[in-house]
Each structure stands twice: as structure tokens, then as C-alpha cells.
C-alpha positions in Angstrom: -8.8 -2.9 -13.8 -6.7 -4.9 -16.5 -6.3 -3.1 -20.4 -7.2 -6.2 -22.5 -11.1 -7.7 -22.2 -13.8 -6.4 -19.8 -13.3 -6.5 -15.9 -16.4 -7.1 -13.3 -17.2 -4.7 -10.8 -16.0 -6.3 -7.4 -12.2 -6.9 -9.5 -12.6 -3.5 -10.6 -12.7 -2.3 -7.3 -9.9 -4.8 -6.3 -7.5 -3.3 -9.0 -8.7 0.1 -8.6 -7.3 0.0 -4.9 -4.0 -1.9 -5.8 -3.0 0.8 -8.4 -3.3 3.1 -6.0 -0.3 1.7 -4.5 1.5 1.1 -7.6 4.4 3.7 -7.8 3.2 4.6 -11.3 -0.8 5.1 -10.3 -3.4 5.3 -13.4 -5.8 3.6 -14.8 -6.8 3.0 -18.4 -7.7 0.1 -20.8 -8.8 -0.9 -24.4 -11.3 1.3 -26.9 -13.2 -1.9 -27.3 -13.8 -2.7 -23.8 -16.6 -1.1 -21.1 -15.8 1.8 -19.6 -14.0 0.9 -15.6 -13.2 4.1 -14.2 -14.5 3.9 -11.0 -17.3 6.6 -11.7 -18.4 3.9 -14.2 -18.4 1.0 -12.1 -20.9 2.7 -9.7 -20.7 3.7 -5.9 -18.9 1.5 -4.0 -15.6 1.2 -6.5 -15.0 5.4 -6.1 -15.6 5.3 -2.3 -13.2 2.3 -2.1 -10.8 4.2 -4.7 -11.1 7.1 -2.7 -10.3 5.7 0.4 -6.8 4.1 -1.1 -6.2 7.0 -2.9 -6.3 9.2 0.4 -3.9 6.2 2.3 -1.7 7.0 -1.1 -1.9 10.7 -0.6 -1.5 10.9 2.9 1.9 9.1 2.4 3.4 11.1 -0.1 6.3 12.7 2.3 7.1 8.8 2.3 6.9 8.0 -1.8 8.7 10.8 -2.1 11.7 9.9 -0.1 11.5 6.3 -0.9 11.7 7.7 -4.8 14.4 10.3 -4.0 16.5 7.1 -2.4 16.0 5.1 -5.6 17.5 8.2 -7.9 20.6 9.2 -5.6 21.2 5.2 -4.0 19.9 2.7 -6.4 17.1 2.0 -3.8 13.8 0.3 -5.0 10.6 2.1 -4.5 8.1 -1.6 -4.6 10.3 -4.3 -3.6 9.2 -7.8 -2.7 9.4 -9.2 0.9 12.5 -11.0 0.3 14.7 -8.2 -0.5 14.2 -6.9 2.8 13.7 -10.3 4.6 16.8 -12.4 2.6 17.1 -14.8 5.4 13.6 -16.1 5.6 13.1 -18.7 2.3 9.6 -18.6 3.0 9.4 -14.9 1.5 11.3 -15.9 -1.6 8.4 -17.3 -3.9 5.7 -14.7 -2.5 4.5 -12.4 -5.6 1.0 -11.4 -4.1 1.9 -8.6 -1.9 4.7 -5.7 -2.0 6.3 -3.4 0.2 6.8 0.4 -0.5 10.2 0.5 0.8 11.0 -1.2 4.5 8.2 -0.5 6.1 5.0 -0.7 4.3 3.4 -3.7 3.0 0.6 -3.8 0.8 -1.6 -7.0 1.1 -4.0 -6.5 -1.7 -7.4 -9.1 -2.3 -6.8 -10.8 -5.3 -9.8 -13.0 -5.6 -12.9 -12.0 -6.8 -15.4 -11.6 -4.0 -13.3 -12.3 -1.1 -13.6 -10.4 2.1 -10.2 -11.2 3.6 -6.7 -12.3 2.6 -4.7 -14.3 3.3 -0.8 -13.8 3.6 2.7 -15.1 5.0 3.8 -12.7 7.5 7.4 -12.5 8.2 8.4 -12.1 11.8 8.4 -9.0 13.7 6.0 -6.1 14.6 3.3 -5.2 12.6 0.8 -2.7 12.6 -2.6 -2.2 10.7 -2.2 1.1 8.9 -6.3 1.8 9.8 -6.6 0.9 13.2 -2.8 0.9 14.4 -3.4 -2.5 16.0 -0.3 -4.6 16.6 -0.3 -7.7 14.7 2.8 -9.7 16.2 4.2 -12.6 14.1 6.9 -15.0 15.0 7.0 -15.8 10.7 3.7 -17.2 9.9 0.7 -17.6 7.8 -2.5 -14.5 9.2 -5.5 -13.9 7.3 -6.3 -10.4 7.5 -9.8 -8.7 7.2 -10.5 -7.2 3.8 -14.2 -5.8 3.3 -15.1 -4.0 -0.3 -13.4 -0.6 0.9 -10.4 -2.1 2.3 -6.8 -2.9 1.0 -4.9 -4.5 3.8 -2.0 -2.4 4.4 0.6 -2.6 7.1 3.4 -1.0 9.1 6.7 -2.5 9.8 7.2 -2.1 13.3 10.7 -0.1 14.0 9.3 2.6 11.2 8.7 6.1 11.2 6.4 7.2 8.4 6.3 11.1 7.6 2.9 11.7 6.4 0.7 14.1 5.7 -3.4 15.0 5.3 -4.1 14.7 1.8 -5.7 16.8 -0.4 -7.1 17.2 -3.8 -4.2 17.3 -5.6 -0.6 17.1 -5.1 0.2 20.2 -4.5 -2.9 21.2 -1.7 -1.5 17.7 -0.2 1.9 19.2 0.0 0.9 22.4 1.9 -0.6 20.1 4.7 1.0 20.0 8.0 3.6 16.9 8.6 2.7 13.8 10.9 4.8 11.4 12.2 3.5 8.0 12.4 5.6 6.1 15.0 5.4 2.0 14.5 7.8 1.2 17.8 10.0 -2.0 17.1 9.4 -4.6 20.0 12.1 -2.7 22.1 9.9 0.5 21.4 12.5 2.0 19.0 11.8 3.5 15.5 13.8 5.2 13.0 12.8 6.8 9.2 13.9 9.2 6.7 12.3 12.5 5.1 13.5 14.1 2.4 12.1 17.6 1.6 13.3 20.1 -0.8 11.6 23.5 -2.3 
């Protein structure tokens, strides 16, 4: 919720679900400013922490591989669009949304009270990571729904995610079964990676 100065409630709960896709997730600030945990910005800023920190937990077989890539191949973990998009120039100035690797993009709400965003989408299959809808896009400008609980968060179509139910910590997460979430290309292929070790 920013370190520096005092934060409101609705950017509170903005930030709070944006760190939660931050490969480095915590939150802290100043010993001179109010107190924006989520517990202390009321009700609706821990459900909608919660619910991205569940979307974070649930893809930790992902994180994990993506991080293991960046230690043994030089791969990035957060990357912006045009690293994975170097062709289009239209992705080369955009600093408001991320991907976690190739196939995850994170479309957080920026703006104070705003139910929706919106974002360039760069051509391709996409999916909404909530209600698996395909969002097709031949390179173009969307606006995506965004109410208080929500970060927009998408699936690169031609992925496969490994996933898992979360848990209440790490290692209860870890003990849950593996899922598979297929995002079909538009020639119905998909490919991913997994890496697992003891």
C-alpha cells in the first residue's frame, strides 16, 4: 500500500492485490504512517487480499518453475509484454501491467475507485484466469471488468499452467494434488513446463 505517507482504503486494496503478484510478496510501510495491513483497512481489503493471495498460491508449481528457469537459464520471473511480444511496438512503452513468465498477465487497477481497466492487448488467445472465458484479440485496446475483489489476470492461450489448491501456508499448498490448466492456442495446442524436486 506504498511505505512513505498514508494510503486510502480502496488503493490499499488496489496494492494489496498487486503485491500479491509481485515475485517478492509483503507488505510493510513507515512507523509514522496508519496502520494498512489489510486487517486494518477493514473487510473488503482482506477478502480481496485473500482472493489474490489464493490466485498466488494456487500457482505456485508455476512461480516456482518460472523462478527455477531464471536461476539455471537467465530467465525473468515478471517481465514486461514486450519481452515476450518484441515485434509489436505497441507493447514497448506499456509499464501498467506484467506477465509472470509467457503466459500470465497481470492487469492490475491502478486508479483509485475504478471498477475496470483498461489495457492494450497484444494479439492472440486469451483467457480470463476466473471464468476461463476466451478473450480473442487481433492487437488491441479491451477494457476488462475489475470490481473491489478482482485483479484482472489472464492466460496466454498456447499455455499449460501446473497449479495447485492452495493452502495456508507453503508447505500444506505443496502437499495438494497437481492441476493442469490447459489455455489451447487457436489451433487447440498447448505446451508448459514443471519443475519439481524433493
Amino acid at each position: 500500500c506504498g511505505f512513505n505517507g498514508n494510503t486510502t482504503v480502496p488503493l490499499c486494496n488496489r496494492w494489496s492485490q498487486l503485491g500479491a503478484f509481485y515475485p517478492f510478496s509483503r507488505n510493510h510501510n513507515t512507523d509514522d504512517g496508519i496502520p494498512q495491513d489489510p486487517v486494518a483497512m477493514g473487510q473488503p481489503v482482506i477478502d480481496s487480499a485473500k482472493k489474490a493471495l489464493h490466485v498466488r498460491y494456487s500457482l505456485l508449481p508455476y512461480l516456482y518453475t518460472l523462478f527455477w528457469a531464471a536461476n539455471v537459464q537467465g530467465d525473468t520471473v515478471a517481465r514486461p509484454l514486450f519481452f515476450e511480444f518484441p515485434n509489436d511496438p505497441l507493447t514497448y512503452e506499456i509499464d501498467y501491467m506484467f506477465l509472470w513468465g509467457s503466459s500470465v498477465l497481470i492487469a492490475p487497477v491502478l486508479e483509485e475507485n475504478k471498477v475496470s481497466v483498461e489495457i492494450y492487448l497484444p494479439p492472440g488467445i486469451w483467457y480470463d484466469y476466473y471464468s476461463k472465458m476466451v478473450i480473442p484479440s487481433i492487437g488491441q485496446n479491451v477494457s476488462l471488468p475489475a470490481p473491489i475483489d478482482v485483479i484482472p489476470v489472464l492466460i496466454r492461450g498456447g499455455s499449460i499452467i501446473p497449479q495447485q489448491q492452495p493452502n495456508k501456508t507453503t508447505v500444506y499448498s505443496r502437499q495438494s494434488k497437481l492441476e493442469l490448466l490447459c489455455a489451447p492456442d487457436k489451433n487447440g495446442y498447448a505446451s508448459g513446463m514443471l519443475f519439481w524436486d524433493d
